[in-house]
C-alpha positions in Angstrom: 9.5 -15.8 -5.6 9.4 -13.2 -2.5 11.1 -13.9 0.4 9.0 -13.1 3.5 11.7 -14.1 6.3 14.3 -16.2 7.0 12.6 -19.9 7.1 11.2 -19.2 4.0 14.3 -17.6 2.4 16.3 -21.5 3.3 13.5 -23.4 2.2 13.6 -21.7 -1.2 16.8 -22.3 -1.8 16.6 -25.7 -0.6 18.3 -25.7 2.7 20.9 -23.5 1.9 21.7 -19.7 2.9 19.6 -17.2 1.4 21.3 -15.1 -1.4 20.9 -11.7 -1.5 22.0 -9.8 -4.6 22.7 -6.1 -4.0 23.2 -3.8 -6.6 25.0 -0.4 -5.7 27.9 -0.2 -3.2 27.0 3.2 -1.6 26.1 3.7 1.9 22.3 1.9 1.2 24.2 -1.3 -0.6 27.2 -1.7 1.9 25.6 -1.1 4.7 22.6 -3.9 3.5 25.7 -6.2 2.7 26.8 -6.1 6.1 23.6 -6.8 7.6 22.1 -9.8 5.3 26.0 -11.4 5.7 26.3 -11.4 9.6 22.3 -12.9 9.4 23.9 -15.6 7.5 23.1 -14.8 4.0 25.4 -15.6 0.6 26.1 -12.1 -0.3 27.0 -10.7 -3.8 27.6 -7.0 -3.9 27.7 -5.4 -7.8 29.2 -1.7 -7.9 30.1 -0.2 -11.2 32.6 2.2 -10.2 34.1 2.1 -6.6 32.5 1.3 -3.0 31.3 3.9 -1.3 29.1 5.1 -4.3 28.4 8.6 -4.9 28.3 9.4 -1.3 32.2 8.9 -0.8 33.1 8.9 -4.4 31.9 12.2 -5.8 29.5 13.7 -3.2 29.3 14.3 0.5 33.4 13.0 1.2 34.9 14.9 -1.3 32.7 18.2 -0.7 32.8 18.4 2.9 36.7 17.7 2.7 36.7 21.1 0.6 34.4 23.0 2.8 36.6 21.7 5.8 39.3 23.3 4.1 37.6 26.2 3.6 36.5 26.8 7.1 39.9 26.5 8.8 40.5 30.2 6.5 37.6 31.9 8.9 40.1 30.8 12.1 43.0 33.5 10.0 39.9 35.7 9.3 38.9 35.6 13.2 43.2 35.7 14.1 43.7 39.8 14.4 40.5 40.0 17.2 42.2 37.3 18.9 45.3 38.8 19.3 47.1 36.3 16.7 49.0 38.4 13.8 52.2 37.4 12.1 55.8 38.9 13.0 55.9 41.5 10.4 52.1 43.0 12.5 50.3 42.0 8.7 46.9 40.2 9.2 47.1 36.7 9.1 44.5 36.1 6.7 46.1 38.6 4.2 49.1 36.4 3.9 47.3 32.8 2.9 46.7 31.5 -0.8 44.9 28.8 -1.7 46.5 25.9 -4.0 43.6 24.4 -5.4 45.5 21.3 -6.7 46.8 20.1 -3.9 43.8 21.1 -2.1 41.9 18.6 -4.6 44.7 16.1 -4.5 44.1 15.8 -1.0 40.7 15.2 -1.6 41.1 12.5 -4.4 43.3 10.7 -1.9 40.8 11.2 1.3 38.4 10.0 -1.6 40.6 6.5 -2.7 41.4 6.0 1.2 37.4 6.0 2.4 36.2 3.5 -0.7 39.2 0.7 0.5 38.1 1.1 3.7 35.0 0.1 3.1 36.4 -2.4 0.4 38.3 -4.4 3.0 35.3 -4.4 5.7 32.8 -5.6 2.7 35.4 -8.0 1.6 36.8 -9.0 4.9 32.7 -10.0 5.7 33.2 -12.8 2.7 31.0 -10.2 1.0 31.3 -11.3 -3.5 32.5 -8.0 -5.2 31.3 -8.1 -8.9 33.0 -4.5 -10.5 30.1 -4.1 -13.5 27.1 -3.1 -14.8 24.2 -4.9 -13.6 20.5 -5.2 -14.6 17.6 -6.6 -13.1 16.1 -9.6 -15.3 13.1 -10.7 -13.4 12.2 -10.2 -9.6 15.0 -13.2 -8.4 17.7 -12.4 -11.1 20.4 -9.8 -11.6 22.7 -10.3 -14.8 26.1 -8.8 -15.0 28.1 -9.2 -17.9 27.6 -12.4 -19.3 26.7 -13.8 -15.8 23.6 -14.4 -14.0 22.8 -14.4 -10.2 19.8 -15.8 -9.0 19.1 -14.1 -5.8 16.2 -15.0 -3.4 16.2 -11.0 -2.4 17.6 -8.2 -4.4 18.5 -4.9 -3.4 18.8 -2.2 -5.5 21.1 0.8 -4.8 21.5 2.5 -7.5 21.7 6.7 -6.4 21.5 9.4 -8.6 23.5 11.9 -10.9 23.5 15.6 -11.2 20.6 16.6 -13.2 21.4 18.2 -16.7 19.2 21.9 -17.7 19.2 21.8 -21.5 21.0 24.6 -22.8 23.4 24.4 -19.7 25.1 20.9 -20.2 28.3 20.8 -18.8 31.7 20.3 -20.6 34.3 19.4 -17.4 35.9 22.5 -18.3 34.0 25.8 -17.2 30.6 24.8 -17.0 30.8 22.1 -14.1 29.0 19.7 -11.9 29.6 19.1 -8.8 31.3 16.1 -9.5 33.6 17.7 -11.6 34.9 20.6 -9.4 37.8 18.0 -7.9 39.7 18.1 -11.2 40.1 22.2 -11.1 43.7 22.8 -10.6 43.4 26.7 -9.8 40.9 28.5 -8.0 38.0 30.1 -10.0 38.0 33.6 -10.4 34.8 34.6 -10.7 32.4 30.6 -9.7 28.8 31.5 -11.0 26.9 28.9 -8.9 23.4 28.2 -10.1 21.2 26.6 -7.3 20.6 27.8 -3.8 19.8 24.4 -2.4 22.1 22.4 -0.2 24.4 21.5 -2.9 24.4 24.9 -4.2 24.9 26.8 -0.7 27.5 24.6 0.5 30.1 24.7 -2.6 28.7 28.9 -3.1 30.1 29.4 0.6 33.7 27.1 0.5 34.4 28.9 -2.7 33.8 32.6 -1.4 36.0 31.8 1.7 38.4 30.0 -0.5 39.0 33.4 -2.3 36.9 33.3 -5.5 34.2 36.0 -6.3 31.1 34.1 -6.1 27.3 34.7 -7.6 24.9 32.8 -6.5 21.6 32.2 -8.4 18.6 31.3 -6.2 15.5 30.1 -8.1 13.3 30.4 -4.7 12.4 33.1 -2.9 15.4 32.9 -0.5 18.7 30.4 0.1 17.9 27.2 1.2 14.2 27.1 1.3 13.4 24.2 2.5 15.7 25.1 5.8 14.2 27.1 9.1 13.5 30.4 7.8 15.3 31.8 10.7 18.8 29.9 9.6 18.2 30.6 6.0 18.1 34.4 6.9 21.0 34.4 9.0 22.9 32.4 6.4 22.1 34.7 3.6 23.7 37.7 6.2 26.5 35.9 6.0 27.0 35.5 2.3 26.5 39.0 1.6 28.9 40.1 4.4 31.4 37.8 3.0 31.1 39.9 -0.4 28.8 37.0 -2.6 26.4 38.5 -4.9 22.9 37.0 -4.6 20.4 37.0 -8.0 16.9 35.6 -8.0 16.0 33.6 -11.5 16.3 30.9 -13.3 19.8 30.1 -15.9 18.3 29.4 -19.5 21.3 28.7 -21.1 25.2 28.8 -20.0 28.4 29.1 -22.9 31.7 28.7 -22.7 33.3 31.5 -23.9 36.7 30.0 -23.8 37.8 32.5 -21.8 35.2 32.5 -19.1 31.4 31.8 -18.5 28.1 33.5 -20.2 25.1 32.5 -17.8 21.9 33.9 -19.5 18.9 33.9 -17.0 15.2 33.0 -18.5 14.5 37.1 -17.8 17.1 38.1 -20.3 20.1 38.8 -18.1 23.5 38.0 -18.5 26.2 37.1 -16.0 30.1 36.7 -16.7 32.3 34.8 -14.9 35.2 32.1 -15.4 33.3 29.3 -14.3 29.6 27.7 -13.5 28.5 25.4 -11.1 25.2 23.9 -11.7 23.7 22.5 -8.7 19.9 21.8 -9.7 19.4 18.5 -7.8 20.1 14.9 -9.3 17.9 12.4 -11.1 18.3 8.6 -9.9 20.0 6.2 -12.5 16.9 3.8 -12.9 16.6 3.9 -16.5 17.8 1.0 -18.8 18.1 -1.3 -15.5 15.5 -3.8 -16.1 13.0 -2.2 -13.4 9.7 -1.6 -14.8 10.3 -4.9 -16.6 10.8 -7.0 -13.7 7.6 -5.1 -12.7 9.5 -2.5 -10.1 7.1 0.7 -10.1 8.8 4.3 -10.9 7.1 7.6 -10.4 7.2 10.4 -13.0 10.6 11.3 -11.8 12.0 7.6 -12.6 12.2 7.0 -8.5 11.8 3.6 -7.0 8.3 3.6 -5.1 9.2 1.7 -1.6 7.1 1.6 1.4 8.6 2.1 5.0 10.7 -1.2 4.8 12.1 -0.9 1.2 10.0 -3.1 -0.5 9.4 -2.3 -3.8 6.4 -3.3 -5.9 8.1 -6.3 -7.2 8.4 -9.3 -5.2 11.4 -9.8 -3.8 13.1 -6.7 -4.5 13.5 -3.8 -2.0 15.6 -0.2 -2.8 17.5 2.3 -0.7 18.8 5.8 -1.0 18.7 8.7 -3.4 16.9 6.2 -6.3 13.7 6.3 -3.7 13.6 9.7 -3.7 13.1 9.2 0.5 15.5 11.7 1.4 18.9 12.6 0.0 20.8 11.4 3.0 23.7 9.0 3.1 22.3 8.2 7.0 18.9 7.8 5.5 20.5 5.5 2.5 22.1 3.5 5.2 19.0 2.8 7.2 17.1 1.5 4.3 19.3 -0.4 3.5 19.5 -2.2 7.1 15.8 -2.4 7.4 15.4 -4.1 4.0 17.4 -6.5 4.4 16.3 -7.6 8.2 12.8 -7.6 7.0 13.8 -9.6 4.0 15.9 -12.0 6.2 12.8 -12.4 9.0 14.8 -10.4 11.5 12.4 -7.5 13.9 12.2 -4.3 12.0 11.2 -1.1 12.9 10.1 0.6 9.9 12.1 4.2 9.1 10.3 7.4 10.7 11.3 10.5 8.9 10.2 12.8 11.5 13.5 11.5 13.7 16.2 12.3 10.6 18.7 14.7 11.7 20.0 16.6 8.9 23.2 19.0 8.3 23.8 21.6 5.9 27.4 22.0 5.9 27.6 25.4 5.2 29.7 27.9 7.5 28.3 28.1 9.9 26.5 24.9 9.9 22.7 24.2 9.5 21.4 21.3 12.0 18.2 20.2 12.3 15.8 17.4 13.7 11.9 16.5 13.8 9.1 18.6 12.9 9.7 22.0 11.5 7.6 25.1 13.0 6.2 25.2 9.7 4.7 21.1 10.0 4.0 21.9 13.5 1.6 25.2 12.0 0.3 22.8 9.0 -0.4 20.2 11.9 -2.4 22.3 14.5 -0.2 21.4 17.0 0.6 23.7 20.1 3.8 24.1 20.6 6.2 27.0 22.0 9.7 28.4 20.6 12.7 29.3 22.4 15.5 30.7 20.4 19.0 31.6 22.0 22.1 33.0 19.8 25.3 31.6 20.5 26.9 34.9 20.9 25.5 35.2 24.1 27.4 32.0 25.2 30.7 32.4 27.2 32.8 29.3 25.2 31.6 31.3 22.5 32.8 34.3 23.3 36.1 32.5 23.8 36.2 30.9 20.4 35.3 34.2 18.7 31.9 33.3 17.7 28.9 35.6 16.7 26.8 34.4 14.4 24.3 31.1 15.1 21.7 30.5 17.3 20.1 26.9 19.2 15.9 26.5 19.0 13.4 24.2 20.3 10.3 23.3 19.4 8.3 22.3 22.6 4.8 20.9 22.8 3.1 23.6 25.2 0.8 20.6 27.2 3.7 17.8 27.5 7.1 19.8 27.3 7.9 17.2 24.7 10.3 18.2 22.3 9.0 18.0 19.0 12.1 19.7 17.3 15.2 21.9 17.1 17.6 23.9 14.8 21.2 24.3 15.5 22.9 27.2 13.8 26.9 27.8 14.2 30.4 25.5 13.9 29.8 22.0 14.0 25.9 22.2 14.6 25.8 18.9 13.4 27.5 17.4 16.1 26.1 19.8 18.6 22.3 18.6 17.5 22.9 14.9 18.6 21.3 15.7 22.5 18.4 17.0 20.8 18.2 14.6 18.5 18.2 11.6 20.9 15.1 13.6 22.6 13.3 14.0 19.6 13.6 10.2 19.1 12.7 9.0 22.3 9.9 11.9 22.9 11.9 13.2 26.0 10.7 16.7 27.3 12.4 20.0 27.3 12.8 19.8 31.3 14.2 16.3 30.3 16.7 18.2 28.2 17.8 21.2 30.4 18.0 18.9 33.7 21.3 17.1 32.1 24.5 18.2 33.1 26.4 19.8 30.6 30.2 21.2 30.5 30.8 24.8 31.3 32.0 26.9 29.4 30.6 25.1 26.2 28.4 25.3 23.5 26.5 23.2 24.2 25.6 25.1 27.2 22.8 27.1 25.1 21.2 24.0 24.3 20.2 23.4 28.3 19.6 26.9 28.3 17.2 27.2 25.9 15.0 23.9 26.6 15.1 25.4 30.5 13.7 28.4 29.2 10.5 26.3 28.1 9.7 25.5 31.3 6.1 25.9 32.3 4.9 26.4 29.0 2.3 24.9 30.4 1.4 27.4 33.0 1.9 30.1 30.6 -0.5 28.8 28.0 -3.5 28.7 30.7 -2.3 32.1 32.3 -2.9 33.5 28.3 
């Protein structure tokens, strides 16, 4: 039976504390675990490989530990303008190597340290840990192994794995995904990535910094699509002055050669390297589960159909992260995850608005963005003004050696509200938290630009750029 709230929950399991049974220990499944124990539920988490899930296990902690290696290389790159060279007058830069084992050694470490973090705070909650496969066996009953948990809500957690092109499966070897890069013990010579997505872009850059010859293969019309137009052009500058080779198509097939990579694209041409990334997007891990059984709904895709608090179309049984298909965001993951479980438990619950999601690409530089794109706010009729302000102009910039990236707002030309931004440069995503907080909380750009910020800093451009929205309102009428 469906739990609708918290009185019902204890009556249904006569008088006692509700149990919630979550399956999947990434960020949707711990942090859920969290939230139903300190509302006084019997928790029982089930996680097949480690806690943390994909997120910390074989996705965004290990990558961005590699990208964060990689970007402390464009400091030596930036050194000789800066005055900084070694004793003997070479380049800094020209005197670095790159020791991809220990570099992944690290990571494997940051990796094992993160997942008994979150062990001890799951387990230190009284939180159950069940390591094992589980399956759903009816709307109120999860069986793992040769037990059974009756649960009077069920969350499932499941994420997603790196989606497999026929003809281009990998092997752990040469042809790689990205959850296989971490047991490479030298740097690849020549990394073929196919993919300019997120995934794609972000291991594409690390690796060219990192010192490999990189190819990227872009099946859209540009890198990163789905980002601002604007950022996606200046990131693609940057590629190309870093020496990456950019080609448009599709891979058909990939072979290991044994002594490198063949990567034939569905137009007939061949490229040779020593090694192939493929980074096509992920498909959830909902099959085989019990779901469509125990009457859970799944799109043509296999993802979990939820509605804005995680309820599935069973009763009972709510879903977070990637296995939605919501948005491939541990944050995002996270919140479901919280939200289902306070609706479950009869706690208030504000259901999850996409339009405030801030998102990062961690590329270098760094793609931030919040709320509605210019190209929703087109789609949507709404008026609305840019302002656009490159971070080369900034003094603390200046400083730091930066010239590439750039701050813009989206500003509604009747209200000043700001409706949303993109952050271009080093650490945009923790420079885009300001706007962020105004695109939740539908401050204005005057709002913005009247708070004090540090001088010199980058953030600076941020208050410069809402101030120069001012009177879009005036403007509009002059026009």
């Amino acid at each position: 039976m469906r739990v609708s709230g918290w009185r019902d929950a204890v009556r249904l399991n006569g008088g006692m504390s509700p149990r919630v049974v979550i399956i999947g220990g990434g960020p949707g499944g711990y942090e859920a675990a969290l939230v139903a124990v300190k509302a006084g539920a019997e928790v029982t988490l089930v996680e097949r490989h480690g806690l943390g899930g994909n997120a910390v296990l074989t996705d965004v902690v290990p990558s961005k530990t590699v990208i964060a290696t990689a970007e402390w290389l464009t400091i030596a790159y930036r050194a000789p303008e800066l005055g900084i060279r070694r004793p003997d007058g070479a380049d800094l830069a020209s005197s670095l190597t790159v020791d991809m084992a220990q570099v992944n050694a690290r990571v494997k470490a940051l990796v094992r340290k993160q997942s008994e973090d979150i062990a001890d705070r799951v387990e230190g909650n009284g939180i159950r840990v069940i390591a094992g496969e589980a399956r759903l066996d009816g709307p109120g009953s999860v069986v793992v192994g040769d037990e059974r948990l009756e649960a009077d809500a069920v969350l499932l957690a499941v994420g997603a794995r790196p989606r497999i092109v026929p003809g281009c499966e990998p092997d752990g070897e040469r042809v790689l995904t990205w959850t296989q890069l971490y047991d490479l013990t030298e740097l690849p010579e020549h990394l073929i990535v196919v993919g300019s997505g997120v995934t794609g872009a972000e291991f594409a850059g690390a690796y060219n910094l990192l010192g490999s010859r990189v190819t990227l293969v872009a099946s859209g019309d540009r890198v990163l699509s789905r980002e601002d137009p604007d950022a996606s052009a200046q990131l693609t500058r940057v590629f190309l002055d870093r020496g990456m080779t950019l080609v448009g198509g599709r891979a058909a097939a990939v072979e290991n050669t044994g002594y490198g990579v063949s990567v034939t694209l569905e137009d007939g041409r061949v490229l040779e390297g020593s090694h192939c990334l493929m980074a096509v997007g992920s498909v959830p891990n909902t099959e085989g589960i019990g779901l469509e059984e125990s009457g859970v709904e799944l799109d043509a895709r296999g993802l979990i159909a939820v509605d804005k608090v995680s309820r599935t179309t069973a009763r009972g049984v709510y879903a977070a992260g990637d296995c939605t298909g919501v948005l491939p965001l541990a944050s995002v993951a996270a919140t479901q995850g919280r939200i289902a479980m306070a609706h479950a438990l009869g706690d208030a619950v504000t259901p999850i608005d996409l339009n405030l999601v801030a998102s990062n690409v961690f590329t270098v530089p760094e793609i931030a963005s919040v709320g509605l794109s210019e190209a929703e706010l087109r789609d949507r009729g709404l008026f609305y003004e840019v302002s656009r302000l490159d971070l080369a102009r900034n003094p603390r910039a200046k400083m730091l050696g930066i010239d590439e990236g750039f701050v813009k707002i989206f500003g509604h030309t009747v209200t000043g509200q700001v409706f949303g931004a993109v952050v271009v440069g080093p650490r945009a995503g923790e420079h885009i938290y300001p706007l962020s907080l105004a695109v939740a909380h539908h401050l204005t750009v005057d709002d913005v630009a009247s708070a004090f910020t540090v001088y010199p800093s980058l953030t600076g451009t941020v208050s410069e750029a809402a101030r120069r929205l001012h009177g879009m309102r005036e403007r509009r009428t002059a026009s």
